[in-house]
Every structure is written in C-alpha cells, then in structure tokens.
C-alpha positions as a Markdown table, in Angstrom:
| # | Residue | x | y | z |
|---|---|---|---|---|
| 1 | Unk | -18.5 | -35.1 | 4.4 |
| 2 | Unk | -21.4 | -37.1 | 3.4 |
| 3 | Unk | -24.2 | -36.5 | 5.9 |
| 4 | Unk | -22.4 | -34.9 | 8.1 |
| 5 | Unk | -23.0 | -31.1 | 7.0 |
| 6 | Unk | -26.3 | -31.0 | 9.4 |
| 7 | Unk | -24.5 | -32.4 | 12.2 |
| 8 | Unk | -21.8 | -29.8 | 11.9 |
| 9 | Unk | -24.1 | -26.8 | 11.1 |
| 10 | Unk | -26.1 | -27.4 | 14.2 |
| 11 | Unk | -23.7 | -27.7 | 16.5 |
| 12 | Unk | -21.3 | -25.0 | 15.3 |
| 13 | Unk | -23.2 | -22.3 | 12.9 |
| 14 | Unk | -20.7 | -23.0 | 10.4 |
| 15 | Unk | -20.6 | -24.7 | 6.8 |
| 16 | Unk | -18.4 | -27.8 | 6.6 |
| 17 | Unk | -15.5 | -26.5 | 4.6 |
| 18 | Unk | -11.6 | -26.2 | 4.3 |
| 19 | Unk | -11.8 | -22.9 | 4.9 |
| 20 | Unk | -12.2 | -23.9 | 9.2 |
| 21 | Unk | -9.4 | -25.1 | 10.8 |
| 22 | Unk | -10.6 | -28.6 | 11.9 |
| 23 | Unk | -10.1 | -29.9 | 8.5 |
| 24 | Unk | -6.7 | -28.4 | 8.3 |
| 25 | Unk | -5.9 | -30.0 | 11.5 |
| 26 | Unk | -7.4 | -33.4 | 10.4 |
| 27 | Unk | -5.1 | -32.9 | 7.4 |
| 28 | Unk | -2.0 | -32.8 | 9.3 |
| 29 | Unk | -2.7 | -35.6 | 11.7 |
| 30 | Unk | -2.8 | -37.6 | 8.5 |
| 31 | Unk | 0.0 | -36.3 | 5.9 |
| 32 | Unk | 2.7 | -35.1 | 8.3 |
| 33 | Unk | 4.6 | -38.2 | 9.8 |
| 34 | Unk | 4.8 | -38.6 | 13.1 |
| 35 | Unk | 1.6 | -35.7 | 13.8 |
| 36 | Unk | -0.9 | -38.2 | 15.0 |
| 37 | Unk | 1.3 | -40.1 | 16.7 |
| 38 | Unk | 3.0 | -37.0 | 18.7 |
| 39 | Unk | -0.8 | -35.5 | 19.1 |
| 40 | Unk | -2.2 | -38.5 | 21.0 |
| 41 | Unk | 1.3 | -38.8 | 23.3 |
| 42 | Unk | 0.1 | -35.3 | 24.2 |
| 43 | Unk | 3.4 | -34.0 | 22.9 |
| 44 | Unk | 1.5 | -31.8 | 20.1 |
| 45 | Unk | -0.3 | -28.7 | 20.8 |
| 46 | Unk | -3.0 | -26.9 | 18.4 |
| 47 | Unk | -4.0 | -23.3 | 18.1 |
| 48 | Unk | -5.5 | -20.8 | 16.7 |
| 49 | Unk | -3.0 | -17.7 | 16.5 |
| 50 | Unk | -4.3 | -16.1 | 19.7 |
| 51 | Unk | -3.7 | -19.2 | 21.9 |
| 52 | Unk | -0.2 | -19.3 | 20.1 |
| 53 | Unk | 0.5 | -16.0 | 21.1 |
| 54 | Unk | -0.8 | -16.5 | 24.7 |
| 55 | Unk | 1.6 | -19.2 | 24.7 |
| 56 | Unk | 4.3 | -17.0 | 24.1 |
| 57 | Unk | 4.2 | -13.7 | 25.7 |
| 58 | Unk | 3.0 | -16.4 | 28.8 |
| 59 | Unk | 6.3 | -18.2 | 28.2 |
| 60 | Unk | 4.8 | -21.8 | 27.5 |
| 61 | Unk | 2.9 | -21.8 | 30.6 |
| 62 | Unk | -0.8 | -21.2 | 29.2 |
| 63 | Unk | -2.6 | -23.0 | 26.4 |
| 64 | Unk | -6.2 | -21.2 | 26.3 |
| 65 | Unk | -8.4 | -20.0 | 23.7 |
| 66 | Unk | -11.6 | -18.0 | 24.1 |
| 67 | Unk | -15.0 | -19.1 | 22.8 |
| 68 | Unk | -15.2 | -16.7 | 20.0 |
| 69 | Unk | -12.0 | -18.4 | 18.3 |
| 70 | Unk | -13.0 | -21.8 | 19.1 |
| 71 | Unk | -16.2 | -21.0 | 17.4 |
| 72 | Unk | -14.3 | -21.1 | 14.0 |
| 73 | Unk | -12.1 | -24.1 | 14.0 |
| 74 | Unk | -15.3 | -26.6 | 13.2 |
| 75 | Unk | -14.8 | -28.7 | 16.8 |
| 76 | Unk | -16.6 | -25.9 | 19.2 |
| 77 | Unk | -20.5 | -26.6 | 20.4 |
| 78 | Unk | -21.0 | -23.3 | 20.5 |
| 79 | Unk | -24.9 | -24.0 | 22.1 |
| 80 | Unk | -22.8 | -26.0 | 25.3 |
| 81 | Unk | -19.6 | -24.0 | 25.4 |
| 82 | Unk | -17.5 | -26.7 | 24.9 |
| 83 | Unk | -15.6 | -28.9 | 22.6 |
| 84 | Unk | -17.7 | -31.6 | 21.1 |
| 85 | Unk | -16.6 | -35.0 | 21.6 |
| 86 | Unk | -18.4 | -36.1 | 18.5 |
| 87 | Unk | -17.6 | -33.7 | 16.2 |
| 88 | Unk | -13.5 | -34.6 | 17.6 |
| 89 | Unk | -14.7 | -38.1 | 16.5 |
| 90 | Unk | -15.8 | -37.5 | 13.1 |
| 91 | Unk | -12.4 | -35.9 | 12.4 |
| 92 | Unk | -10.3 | -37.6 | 14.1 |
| 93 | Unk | -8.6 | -35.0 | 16.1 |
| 94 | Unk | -7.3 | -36.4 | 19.6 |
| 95 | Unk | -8.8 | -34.2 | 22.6 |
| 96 | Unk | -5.4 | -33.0 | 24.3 |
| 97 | Unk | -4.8 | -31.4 | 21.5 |
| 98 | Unk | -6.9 | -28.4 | 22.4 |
| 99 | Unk | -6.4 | -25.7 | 24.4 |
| 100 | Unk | -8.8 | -24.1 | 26.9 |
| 101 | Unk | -11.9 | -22.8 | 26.5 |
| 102 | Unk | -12.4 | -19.2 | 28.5 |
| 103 | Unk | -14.4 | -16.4 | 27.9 |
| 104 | Unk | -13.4 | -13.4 | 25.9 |
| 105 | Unk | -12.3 | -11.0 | 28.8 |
| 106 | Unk | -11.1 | -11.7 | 32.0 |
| 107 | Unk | -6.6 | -12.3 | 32.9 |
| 108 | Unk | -5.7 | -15.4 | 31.5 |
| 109 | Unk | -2.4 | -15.0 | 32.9 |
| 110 | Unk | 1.1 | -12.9 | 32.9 |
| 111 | Unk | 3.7 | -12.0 | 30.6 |
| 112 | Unk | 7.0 | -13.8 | 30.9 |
| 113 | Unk | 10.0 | -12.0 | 32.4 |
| 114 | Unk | 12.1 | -10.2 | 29.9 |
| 115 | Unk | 8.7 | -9.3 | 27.2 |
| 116 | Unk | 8.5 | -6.2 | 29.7 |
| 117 | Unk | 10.5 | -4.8 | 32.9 |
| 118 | Unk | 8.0 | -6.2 | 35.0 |
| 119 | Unk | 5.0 | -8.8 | 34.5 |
| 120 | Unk | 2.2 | -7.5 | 32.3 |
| 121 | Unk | -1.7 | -9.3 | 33.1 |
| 122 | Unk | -2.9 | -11.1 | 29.9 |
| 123 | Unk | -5.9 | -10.0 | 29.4 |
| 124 | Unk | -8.8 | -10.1 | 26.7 |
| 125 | Unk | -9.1 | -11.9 | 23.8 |
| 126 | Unk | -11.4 | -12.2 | 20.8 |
| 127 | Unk | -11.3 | -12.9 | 17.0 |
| 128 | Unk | -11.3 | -10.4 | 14.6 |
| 129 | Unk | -14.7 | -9.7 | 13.1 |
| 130 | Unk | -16.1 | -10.5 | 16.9 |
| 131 | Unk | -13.7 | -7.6 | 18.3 |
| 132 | Unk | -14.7 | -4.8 | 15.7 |
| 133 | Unk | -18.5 | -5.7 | 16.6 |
| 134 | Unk | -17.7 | -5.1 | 20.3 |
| 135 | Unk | -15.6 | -2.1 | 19.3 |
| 136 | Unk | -18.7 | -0.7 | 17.2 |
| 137 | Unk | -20.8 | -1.4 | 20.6 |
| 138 | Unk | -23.1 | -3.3 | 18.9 |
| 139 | Unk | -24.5 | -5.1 | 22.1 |
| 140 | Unk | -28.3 | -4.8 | 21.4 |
| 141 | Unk | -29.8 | -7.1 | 19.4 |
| 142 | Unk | -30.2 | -6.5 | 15.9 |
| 143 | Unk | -27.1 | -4.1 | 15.7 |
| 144 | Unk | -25.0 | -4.6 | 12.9 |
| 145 | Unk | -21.3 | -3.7 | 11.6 |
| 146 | Unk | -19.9 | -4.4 | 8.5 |
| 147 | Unk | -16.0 | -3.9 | 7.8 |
| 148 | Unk | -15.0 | -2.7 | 4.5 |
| 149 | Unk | -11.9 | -3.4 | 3.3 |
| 150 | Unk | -10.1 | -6.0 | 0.1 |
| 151 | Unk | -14.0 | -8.0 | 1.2 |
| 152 | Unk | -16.6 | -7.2 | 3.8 |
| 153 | Unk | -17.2 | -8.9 | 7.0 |
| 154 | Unk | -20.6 | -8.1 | 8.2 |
| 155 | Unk | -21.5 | -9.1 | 12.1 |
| 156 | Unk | -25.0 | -8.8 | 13.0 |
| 157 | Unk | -25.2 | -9.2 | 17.1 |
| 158 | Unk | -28.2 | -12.0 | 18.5 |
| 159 | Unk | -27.7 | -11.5 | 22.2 |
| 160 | Unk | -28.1 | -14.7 | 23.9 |
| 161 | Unk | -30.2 | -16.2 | 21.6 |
| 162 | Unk | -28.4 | -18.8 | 18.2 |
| 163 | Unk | -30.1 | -18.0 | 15.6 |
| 164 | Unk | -30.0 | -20.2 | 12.7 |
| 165 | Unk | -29.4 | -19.4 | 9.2 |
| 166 | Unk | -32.4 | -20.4 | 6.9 |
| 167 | Unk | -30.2 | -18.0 | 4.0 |
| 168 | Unk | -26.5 | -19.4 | 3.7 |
| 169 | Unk | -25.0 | -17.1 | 6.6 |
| 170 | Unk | -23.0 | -18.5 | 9.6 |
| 171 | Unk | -23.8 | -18.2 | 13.0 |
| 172 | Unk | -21.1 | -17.5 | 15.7 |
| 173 | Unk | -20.2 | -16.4 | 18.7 |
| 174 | Unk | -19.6 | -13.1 | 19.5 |
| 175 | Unk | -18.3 | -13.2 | 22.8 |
| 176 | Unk | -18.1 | -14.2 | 26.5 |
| 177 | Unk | -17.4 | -11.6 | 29.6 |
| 178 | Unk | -16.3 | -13.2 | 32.1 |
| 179 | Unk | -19.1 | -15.4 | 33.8 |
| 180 | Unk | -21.7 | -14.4 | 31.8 |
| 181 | Unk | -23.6 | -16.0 | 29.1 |
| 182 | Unk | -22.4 | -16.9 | 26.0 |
| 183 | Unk | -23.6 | -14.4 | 23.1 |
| 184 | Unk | -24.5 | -15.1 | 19.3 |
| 185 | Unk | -23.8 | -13.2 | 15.9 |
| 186 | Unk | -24.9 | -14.0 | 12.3 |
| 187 | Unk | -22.4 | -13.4 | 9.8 |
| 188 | Unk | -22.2 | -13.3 | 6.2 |
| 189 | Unk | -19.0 | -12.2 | 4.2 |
| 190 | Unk | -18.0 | -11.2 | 0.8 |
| 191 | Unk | -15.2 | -11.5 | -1.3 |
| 192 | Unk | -14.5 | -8.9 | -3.3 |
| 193 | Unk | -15.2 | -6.0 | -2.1 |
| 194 | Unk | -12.1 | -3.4 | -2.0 |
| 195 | Unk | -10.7 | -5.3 | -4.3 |
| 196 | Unk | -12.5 | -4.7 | -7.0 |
| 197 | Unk | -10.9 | -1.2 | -7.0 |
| 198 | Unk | -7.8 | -2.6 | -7.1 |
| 199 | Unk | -8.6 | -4.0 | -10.3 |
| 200 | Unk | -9.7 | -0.9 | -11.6 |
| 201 | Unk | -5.8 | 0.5 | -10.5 |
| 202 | Unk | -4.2 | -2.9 | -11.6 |
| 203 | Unk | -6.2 | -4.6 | -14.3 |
| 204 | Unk | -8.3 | -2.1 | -16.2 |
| 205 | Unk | -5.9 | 0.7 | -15.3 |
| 206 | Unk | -8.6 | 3.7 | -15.3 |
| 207 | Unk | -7.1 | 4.9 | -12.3 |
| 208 | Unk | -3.6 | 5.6 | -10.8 |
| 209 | Unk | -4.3 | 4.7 | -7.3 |
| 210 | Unk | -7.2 | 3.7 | -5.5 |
| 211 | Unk | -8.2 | 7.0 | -4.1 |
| 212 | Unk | -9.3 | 8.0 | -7.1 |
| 213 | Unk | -11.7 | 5.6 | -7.7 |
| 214 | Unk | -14.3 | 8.6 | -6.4 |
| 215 | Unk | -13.6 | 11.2 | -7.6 |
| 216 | Unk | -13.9 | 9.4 | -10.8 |
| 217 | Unk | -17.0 | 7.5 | -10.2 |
| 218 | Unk | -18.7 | 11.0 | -8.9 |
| 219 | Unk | -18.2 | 12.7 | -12.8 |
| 220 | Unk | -21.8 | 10.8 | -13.4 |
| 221 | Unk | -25.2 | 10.3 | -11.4 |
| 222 | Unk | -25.4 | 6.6 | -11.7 |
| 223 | Unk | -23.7 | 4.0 | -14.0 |
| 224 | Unk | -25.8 | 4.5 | -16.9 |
| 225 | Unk | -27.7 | 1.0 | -16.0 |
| 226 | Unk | -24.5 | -0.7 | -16.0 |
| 227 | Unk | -24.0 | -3.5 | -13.1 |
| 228 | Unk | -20.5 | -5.1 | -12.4 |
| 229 | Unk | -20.4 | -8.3 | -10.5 |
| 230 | Unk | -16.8 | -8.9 | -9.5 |
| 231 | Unk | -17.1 | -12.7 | -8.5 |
| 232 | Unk | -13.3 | -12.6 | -9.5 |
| 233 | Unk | -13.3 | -15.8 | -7.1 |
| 234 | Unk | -16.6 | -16.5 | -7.2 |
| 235 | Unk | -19.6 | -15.1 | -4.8 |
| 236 | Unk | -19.6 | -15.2 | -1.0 |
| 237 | Unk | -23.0 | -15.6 | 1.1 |
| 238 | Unk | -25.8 | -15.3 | 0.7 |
| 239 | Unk | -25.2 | -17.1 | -2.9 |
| 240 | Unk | -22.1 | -19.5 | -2.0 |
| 241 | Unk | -21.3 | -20.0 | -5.7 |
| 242 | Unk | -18.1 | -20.9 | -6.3 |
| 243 | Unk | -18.6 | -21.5 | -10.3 |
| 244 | Unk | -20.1 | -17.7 | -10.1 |
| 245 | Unk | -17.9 | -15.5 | -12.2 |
| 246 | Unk | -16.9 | -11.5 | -12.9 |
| 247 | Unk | -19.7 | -10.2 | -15.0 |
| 248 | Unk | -19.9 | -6.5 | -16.4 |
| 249 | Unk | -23.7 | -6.1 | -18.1 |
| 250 | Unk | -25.7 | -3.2 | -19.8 |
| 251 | Unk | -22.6 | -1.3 | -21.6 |
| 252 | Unk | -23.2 | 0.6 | -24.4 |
| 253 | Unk | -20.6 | 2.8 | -26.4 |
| 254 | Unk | -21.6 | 5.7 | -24.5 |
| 255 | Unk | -20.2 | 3.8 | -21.6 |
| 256 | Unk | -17.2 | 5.2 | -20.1 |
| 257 | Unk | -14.6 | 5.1 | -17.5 |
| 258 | Unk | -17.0 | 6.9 | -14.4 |
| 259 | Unk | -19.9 | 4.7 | -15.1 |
| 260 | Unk | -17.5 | 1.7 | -14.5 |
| 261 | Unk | -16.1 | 3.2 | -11.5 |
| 262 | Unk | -19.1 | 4.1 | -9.9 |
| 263 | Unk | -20.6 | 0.2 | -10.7 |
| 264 | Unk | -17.6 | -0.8 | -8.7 |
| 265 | Unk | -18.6 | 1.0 | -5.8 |
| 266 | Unk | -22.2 | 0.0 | -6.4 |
| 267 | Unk | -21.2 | -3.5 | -6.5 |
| 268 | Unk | -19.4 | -3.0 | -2.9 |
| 269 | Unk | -22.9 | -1.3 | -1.9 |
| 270 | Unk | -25.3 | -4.5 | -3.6 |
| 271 | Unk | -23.0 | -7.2 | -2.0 |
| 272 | Unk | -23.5 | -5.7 | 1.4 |
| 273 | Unk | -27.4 | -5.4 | 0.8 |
| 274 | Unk | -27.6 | -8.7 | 0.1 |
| 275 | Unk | -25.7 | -10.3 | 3.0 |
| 276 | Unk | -27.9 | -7.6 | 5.2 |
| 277 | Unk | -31.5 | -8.7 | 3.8 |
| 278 | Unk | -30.1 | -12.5 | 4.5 |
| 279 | Unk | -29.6 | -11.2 | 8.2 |
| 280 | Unk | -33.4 | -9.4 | 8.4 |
| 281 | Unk | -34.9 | -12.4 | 7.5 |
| 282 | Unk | -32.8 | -15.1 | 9.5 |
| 283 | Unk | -33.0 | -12.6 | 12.5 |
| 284 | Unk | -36.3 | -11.3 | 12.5 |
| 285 | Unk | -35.2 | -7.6 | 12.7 |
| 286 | Unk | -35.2 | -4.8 | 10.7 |
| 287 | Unk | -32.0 | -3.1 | 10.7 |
| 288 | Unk | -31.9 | 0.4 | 11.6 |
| 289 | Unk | -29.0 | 1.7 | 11.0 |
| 290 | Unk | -25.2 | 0.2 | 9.9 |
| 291 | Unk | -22.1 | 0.8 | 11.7 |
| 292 | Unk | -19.0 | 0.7 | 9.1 |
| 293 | Unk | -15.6 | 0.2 | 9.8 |
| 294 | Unk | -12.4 | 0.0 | 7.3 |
| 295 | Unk | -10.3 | 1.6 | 4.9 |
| 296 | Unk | -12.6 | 1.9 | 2.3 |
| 297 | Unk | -15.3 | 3.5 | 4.8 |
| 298 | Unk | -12.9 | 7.4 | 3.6 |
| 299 | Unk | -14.8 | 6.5 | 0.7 |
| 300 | Unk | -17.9 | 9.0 | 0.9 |
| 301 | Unk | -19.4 | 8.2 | -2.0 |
| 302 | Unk | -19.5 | 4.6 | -1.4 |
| 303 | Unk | -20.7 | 5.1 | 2.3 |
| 304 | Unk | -23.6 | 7.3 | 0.6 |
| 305 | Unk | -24.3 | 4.5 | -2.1 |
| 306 | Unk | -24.8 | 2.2 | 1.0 |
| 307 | Unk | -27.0 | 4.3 | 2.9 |
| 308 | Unk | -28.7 | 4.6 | -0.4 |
| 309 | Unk | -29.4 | 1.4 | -0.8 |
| 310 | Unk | -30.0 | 0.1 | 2.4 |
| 311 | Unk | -32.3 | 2.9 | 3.1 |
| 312 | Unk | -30.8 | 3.3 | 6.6 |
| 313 | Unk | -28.5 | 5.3 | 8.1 |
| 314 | Unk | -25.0 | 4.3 | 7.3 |
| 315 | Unk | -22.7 | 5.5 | 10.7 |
| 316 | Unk | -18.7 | 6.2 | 10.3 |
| 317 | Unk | -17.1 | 6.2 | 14.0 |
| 318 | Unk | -14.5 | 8.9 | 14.7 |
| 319 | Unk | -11.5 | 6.3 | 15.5 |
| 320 | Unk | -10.7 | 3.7 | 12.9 |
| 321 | Unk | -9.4 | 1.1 | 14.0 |
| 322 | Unk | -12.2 | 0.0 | 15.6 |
| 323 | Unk | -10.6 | -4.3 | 15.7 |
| 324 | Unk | -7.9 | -3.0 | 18.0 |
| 325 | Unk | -10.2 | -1.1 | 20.0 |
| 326 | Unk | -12.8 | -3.8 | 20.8 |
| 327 | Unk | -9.8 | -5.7 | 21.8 |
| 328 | Unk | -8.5 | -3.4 | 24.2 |
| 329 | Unk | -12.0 | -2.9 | 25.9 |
| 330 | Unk | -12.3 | -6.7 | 26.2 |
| 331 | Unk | -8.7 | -6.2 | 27.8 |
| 332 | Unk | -9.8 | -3.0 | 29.9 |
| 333 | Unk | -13.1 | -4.9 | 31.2 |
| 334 | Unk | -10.9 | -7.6 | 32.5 |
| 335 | Unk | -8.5 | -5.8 | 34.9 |
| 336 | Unk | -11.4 | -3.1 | 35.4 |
| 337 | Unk | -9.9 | -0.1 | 33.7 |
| 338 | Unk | -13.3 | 0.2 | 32.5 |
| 339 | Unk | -16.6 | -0.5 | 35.1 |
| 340 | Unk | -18.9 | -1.8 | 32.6 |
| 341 | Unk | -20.2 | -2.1 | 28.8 |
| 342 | Unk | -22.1 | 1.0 | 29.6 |
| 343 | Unk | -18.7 | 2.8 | 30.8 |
| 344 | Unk | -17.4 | 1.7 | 27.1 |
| 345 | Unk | -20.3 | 2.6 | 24.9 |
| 346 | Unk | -20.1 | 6.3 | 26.6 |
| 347 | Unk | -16.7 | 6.2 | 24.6 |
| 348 | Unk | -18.2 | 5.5 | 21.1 |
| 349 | Unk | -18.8 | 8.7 | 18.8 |
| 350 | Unk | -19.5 | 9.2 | 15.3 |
| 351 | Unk | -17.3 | 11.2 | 12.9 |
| 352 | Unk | -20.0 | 11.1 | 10.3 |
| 353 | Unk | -23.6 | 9.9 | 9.7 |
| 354 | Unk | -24.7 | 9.6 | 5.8 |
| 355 | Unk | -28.6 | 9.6 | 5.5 |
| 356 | Unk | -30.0 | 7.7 | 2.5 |
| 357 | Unk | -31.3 | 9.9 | -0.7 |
| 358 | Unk | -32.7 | 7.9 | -2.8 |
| 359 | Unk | -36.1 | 7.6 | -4.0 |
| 360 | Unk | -37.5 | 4.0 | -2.6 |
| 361 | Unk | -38.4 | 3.2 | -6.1 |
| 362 | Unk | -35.1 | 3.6 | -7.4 |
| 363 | Unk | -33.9 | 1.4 | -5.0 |
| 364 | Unk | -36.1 | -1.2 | -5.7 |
| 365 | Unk | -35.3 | -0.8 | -9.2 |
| 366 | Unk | -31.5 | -0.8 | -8.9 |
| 367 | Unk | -31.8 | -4.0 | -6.8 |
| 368 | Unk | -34.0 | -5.5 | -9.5 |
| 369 | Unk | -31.4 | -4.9 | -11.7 |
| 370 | Unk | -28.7 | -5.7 | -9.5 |
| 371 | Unk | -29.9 | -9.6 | -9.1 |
| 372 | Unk | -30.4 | -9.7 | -13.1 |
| 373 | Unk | -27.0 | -9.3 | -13.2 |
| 374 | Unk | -25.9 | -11.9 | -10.2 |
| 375 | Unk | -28.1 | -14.5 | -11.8 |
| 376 | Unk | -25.9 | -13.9 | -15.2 |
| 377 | Unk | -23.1 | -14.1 | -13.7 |
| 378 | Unk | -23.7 | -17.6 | -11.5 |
| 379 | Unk | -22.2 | -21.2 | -12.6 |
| 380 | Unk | -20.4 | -19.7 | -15.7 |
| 381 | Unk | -17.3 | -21.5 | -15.1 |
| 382 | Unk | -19.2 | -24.8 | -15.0 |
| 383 | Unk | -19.5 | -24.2 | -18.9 |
C-alpha cells in the first residue's frame, strides 16, 4: 500500500481499500490453493455480480462487464477505458481473468434456451448508485441524487469531464451509451443514515417501528440544541474517520424523547450536507436542487429538514424505485424501446417538491453547531 495510494487514486477515482474488489481478488489468488494457479491456466473467471449473472441467463457464453462496474473493482483506468496493466501488476491479478469491458447500454447478448420460451436480448447494464442517477435523469452537469436508505449514496453527475476530489469523495463513472463517451460522477457516501432510526426502534426503544420516528420527532420545533452523531461505525466522506464514534451532545434534563428523534433525522439531514458541500467545492457548481430516492424519502419531515439545510429544493419523484428504473432505460435505449435520453427524461415527474424554510442564519447556525459536535465525536476510539 505504501506509495501506491496516488497511483491508484489517479487512475481510478477511488481510495485504496478492502472495501474494492481488487484487493479481495488479490486475496484469493493468494490464500485459496490452487486460485493462482487455475487464474493464470485461464481456467478461473472473475466478476462482479452483473457479469456473473450475464454469464448465466447467457448460458456461459458471455463474460462482460460494463465500465460503471469496472470502475469499482480498483483495476479500471477509468480516464482510458480500459483495464490498467499496471495497476494488474501491483496486485498481482493475471489479465484473463477479466471480463469485458462494454458500455452501459447496448445487447450484450441473448438469454439461454429454457430461462424463457424463446431467446430474450441482454440488454443494459449499470451498478447500482450509477443506475438510480440515470433513473433520476441527472444528465446535466452538476445534477445530483442522493439515495436514502440504512446509509446515503449521493451521485453528483460531471459529464465528460473527471473531476478529482480535493475533499475525500470518489470519482467514478457513471455510465457509457453505446459509442459515446465515457461520463464521470463524484460520489460521497455515508454510513449511518436510516440506520440510525433503527436504533432508536432497536437500541433506545423510543419507538415501536420506524415509521414513527416522525411523528415523534415533529412534537418539537427543533432538538432543543441537541446534535446526535451516529458514527456507530465510524464516519463516511467527507471525514473518512474510522476511530470517529456515536456521540449525543447538548442534553439537558428537559431533554426528551422528540428532541432525540428529530436529532436523528437532523443527523440524516447534516451527513448529506456535508458530502454535498464536498461536491460544490470539488465540482465547481452550486447545486440547485437534490433529487432523493429511497425508503426513507416517505419521510416528510426529514425530506423538509434536508431542504432546510441545504437551502435548495429537495425533489421526491412519483415512482420509487428509481435503481430499477434507470436500469430498464439503459435496457430500453439499447434495443430502442426508447429514441433517446430526451425520450426518457419526458418520463420523469415529481410526486413532491419540499422548498427550504429556514432562516439562512439558522442554518448557518445549526451547521456551526453540527461540526462542534462531529469534531467531538472524531478519533475517540483511539483513546
């Protein structure tokens, strides 16, 4: 790992960590008798779970990825669109190991006989985050999307250009259409987002289920300068802090259960703030307005909190599963069910727009607060 975090940053946006799959695979090759030597016979395949399940509806007959999966496993250029011989070098992985490279919608191939009566094109393919940013039609640059749900997953879209992170995001590719050029997204994620109201349910037990979480947190007007920072696990980006720690400050006896619900919420609401000012400032752009997507977007109190916050428009879309439907356009664009992006973002609607409120003061003040209560929190289980 030594002096090789640059090299790997530049080349594929990302941080050199375990999390990727290129260290996993390194792992293999070199704990699993007989891997390496079955790899470089070319008698071992490796895959992110789209390629595997290419390779089975397709009935073993196609091995291919598409750039916006390759661009997570830690061995994708994603400036030169291809695998990078030197980064395969530094880990040892052998080359025929890999599948494919192709872009993100076009047929890759057809089902086997016996999936369906008759053979079915293949068709589209994209990661997860990168398919819910192209089912929010975030296609101009500077449009973001941020999935709520046990963490968030927030996706701002570059265009064509890479931009790198100067504040501890990732950058990534979004996707490919067919012939065209690659495009870029920065992303940042958090941990604990939905989560922390399932501690509430589970660990604290102020609530029964995790629906109730606002009607609880809307019996006050604000937490009563309480801040929760649930780094149950640690904090995500912008901070990277995996010493960081969950950290309730400001409570006095007059706290009660609503001000500790709603600081949950707000703590979903901060997170998200933080990733997004990371973005503004790597990319240059002001964001002006944030698409959500997730369970916890039926949350309408937490949705306002955001918009709050952010100071932007926060934008609920009228279908939900908004992963699955970027991946069926990618699908749709490829055997021409639909003309063109344009014919696709004609589709999009909004079930709900939630204006921000709050006095810019406030904000600022909140935040203030807010990053009091991260800096407590950070390195504590170094102690």
């Amino acid at each position: 790992r030594e002096g090789r975090t640059e090299l790997f940053q530049e080349k594929t946006g990302l941080v050199l960590d375990a999390y990727f799959s290129g260290t996993k695979l390194r792992w293999i090759l070199d704990h699993v008798p007989g891997a390496r030597k079955q790899a470089e016979a070319g008698r071992l395949a490796f895959g992110t779970i789209d390629s595997w399940l290419l390779w089975r509806l397709s009935g073993g007959q196609h091995h291919i990825t598409d750039v916006s999966n390759a661009s997570r496993t830690l061995m994708f250029n994603i400036h030169s669109g291809e695998w990078d011989r030197e980064l395969l070098e530094v880990l040892g992985v052998p080359a025929q190991l890999l599948p494919e490279v192709r872009s993100s919608s076009e047929v890759y191939g057809e089902t086997t006989s016996g999936i369906f009566d008759a053979p079915m094109p293949l068709a589209g393919m994209a990661g997860d985050q990168q398919a819910a940013l192209f089912g929010q039609i975030c296609n101009r640059e500077g449009m973001v999307k941020n999935t709520y749900g046990t963490g968030c997953f927030m996706l701002m879209y570059t265009g064509e250009t890479a931009v790198t992170s100067r504040h501890n995001l990732l950058t990534t590719v979004a996707w490919q259409l067919g012939g065209k050029p690659l495009t870029y997204a920065l992303e940042g994620s958090v941990f604990i987002a939905g989560a922390v109201v399932q501690w509430l349910r589970d660990g604290l037990r102020i609530i029964e289920s995790s629906a109730e979480v606002e009607a609880l947190a809307g019996q006050v007007e604000d937490t009563g300068d309480v801040y929760l920072v649930p780094a149950f696990v640690g904090l995500g980006a912008p901070y990277w802090d995996q010493y960081a720690r969950g950290t309730i400050v400001g409570m006095t006896r007059g706290t009660g259960r609503s001000h500790l619900a709603r600081a949950a919420l707000e703590s979903i609401a901060h997170q998200t703030a933080d990733v997004l000012e990371a973005m503004e400032a790597d990319a240059g752009i002001r964001l002006s307005e944030l698409r959500a997507d997730g369970g916890a977007t039926a949350n309408n109190l937490l949705m306002q909190l955001q918009a709050d916050l952010l100071g932007v428009p926060v934008v609920r879309p009228r279908i939900s599963e908004i992963t699955a439907l970027g991946a069926a356009y990618l699908a749709g664009l490829a055997v021409g069910y639909w003309k063109d992006v344009a014919d696709i973002a004609a589709q999009w609607q909004a079930e709900r727009r939630f204006q921000p409120a709050l006095a810019p003061e406030k904000v600022l003040a909140r935040r203030k607060r807010w990053q009091q209560a991260v800096t407590l929190s950070r390195g504590w289980s170094k102690e």
